[in-house]
C-alpha positions as CSV (number, residue, x, y, z in Angstrom):
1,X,-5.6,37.4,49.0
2,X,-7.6,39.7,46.2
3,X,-4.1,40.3,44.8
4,X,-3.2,36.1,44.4
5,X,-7.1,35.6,42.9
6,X,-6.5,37.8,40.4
7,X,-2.9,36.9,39.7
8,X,-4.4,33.2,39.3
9,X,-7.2,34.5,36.8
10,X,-4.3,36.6,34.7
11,X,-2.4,33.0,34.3
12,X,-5.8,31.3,33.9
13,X,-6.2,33.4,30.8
14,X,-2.8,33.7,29.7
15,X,-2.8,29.9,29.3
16,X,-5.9,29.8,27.9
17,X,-4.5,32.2,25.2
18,X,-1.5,30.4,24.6
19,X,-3.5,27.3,23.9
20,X,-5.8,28.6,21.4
21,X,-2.7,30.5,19.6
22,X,-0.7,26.9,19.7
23,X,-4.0,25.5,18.4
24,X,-4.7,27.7,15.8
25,X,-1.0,27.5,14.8
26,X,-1.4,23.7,14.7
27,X,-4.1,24.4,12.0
28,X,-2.3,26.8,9.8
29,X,0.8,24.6,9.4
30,X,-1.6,21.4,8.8
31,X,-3.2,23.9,5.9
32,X,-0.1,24.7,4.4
33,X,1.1,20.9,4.6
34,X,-2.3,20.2,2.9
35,X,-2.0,22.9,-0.4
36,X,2.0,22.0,-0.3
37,X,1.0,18.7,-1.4
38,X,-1.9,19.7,-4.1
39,X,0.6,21.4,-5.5
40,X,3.2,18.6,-5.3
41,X,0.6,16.1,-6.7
42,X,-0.2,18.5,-9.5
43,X,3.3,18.9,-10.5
44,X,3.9,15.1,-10.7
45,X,0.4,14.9,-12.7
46,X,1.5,17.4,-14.9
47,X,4.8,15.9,-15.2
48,X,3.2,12.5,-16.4
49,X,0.7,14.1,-18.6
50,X,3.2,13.9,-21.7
51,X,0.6,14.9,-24.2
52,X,-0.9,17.8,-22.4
53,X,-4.6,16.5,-22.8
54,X,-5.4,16.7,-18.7
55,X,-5.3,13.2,-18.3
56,X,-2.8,10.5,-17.3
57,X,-3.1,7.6,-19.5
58,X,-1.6,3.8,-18.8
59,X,0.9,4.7,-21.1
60,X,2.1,7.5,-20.1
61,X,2.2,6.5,-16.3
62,X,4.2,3.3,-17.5
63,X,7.3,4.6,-16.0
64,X,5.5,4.6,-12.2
65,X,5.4,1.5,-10.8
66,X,2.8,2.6,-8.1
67,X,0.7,5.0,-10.7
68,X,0.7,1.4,-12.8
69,X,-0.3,-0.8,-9.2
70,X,-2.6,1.8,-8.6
71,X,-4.3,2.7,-11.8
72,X,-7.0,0.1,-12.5
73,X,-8.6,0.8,-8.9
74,X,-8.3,4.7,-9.3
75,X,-9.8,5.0,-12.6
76,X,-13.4,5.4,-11.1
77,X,-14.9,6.0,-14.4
78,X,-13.1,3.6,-16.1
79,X,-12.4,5.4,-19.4
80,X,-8.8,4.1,-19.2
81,X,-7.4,7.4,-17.9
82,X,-6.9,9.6,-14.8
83,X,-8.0,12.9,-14.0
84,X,-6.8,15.0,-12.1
85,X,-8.9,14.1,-9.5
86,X,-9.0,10.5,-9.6
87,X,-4.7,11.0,-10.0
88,X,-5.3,13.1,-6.5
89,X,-6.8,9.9,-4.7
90,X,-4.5,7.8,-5.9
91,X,-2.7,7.5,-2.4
92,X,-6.4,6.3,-1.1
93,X,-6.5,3.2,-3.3
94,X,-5.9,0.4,-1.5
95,X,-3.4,-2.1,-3.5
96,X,-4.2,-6.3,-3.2
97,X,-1.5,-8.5,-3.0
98,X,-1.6,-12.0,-3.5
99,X,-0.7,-13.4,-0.1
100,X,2.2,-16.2,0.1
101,X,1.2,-19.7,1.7
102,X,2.6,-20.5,4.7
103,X,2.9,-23.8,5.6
104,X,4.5,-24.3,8.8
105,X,7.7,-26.5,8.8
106,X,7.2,-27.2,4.9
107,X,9.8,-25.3,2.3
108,X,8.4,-25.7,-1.3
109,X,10.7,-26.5,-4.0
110,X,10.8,-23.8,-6.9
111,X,9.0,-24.8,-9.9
112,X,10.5,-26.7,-13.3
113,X,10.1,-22.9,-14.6
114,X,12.5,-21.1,-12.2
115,X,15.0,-24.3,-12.3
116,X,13.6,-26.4,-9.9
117,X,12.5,-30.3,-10.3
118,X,9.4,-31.6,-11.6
119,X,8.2,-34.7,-9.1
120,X,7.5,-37.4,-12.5
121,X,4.0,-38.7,-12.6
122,X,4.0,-42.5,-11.0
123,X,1.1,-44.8,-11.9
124,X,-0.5,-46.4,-8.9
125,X,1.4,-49.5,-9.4
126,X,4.8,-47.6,-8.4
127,X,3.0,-46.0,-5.7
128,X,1.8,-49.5,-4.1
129,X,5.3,-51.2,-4.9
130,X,6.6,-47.7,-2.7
131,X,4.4,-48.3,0.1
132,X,5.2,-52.2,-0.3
133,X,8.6,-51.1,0.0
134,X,8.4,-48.4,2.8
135,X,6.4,-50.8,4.9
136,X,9.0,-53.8,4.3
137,X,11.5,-51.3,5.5
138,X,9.5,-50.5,8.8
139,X,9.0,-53.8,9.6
140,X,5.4,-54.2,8.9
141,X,6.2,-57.2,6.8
């Protein structure tokens, strides 16, 4: 029996070990995930920094669609260009969009501009003569 006790502490710490290794493992990889992408973001900020002056401008960030979505929000100082720090929390900016209406069982027709119809103008004569008309049809008279 004193032989099984201390065969059950010995797996009782051998699992115990194995969990803090695993755990402490889990951390190292999550710290070199973490400085993998510093370095990643300070490539691409580099990269975008055409002029070498250790900011990204609107200009020169023209060419990324979500560096341009992204910039007004992330230029915390608003001096009209990033630093490298404010490039680095870029991905923490939260971007707005316009929402789309959504009325149920209703499809809008696209506008004049995109090649759609324009509804004319009617005075309120037409409009009575149409309900005149619309209530004839119905039966109301």
């Amino acid at each position: 029996m004193g032989t099984e006790t201390a065969l059950l502490r010995g797996m009782r710490t051998l699992a115990a070990l194995c969990l803090v290794l695993s755990t402490s493992l889990a951390y190292a990889d999550k710290a070199a995930d973490k400085a993998a992408d510093k370095a990643s973001i300070d490539k691409y900020f580099k990269a975008l920094d055409l002029n070498g002056d250790g900011y990204v401008s609107m200009a020169e960030a023209a060419g990324d669609p979500v560096v341009v979505s992204r910039f007004d929000r992330g230029d915390r100082d608003r001096d009209g260009k990033l630093s490298a720090k404010e490039f680095a929390n870029l991905s923490k900016v939260k971007v707005r969009v316009a929402k789309a209406k959504k009325d149920k069982g209703k499809e809008e027709e696209p506008s004049a501009a995109v090649g759609g119809t324009v509804r004319p103008i009617s005075t309120r004569a037409e409009r009575r003569r149409e309900r005149m008309l619309k209530d004839r049809a119905e039966g109301g008279g």
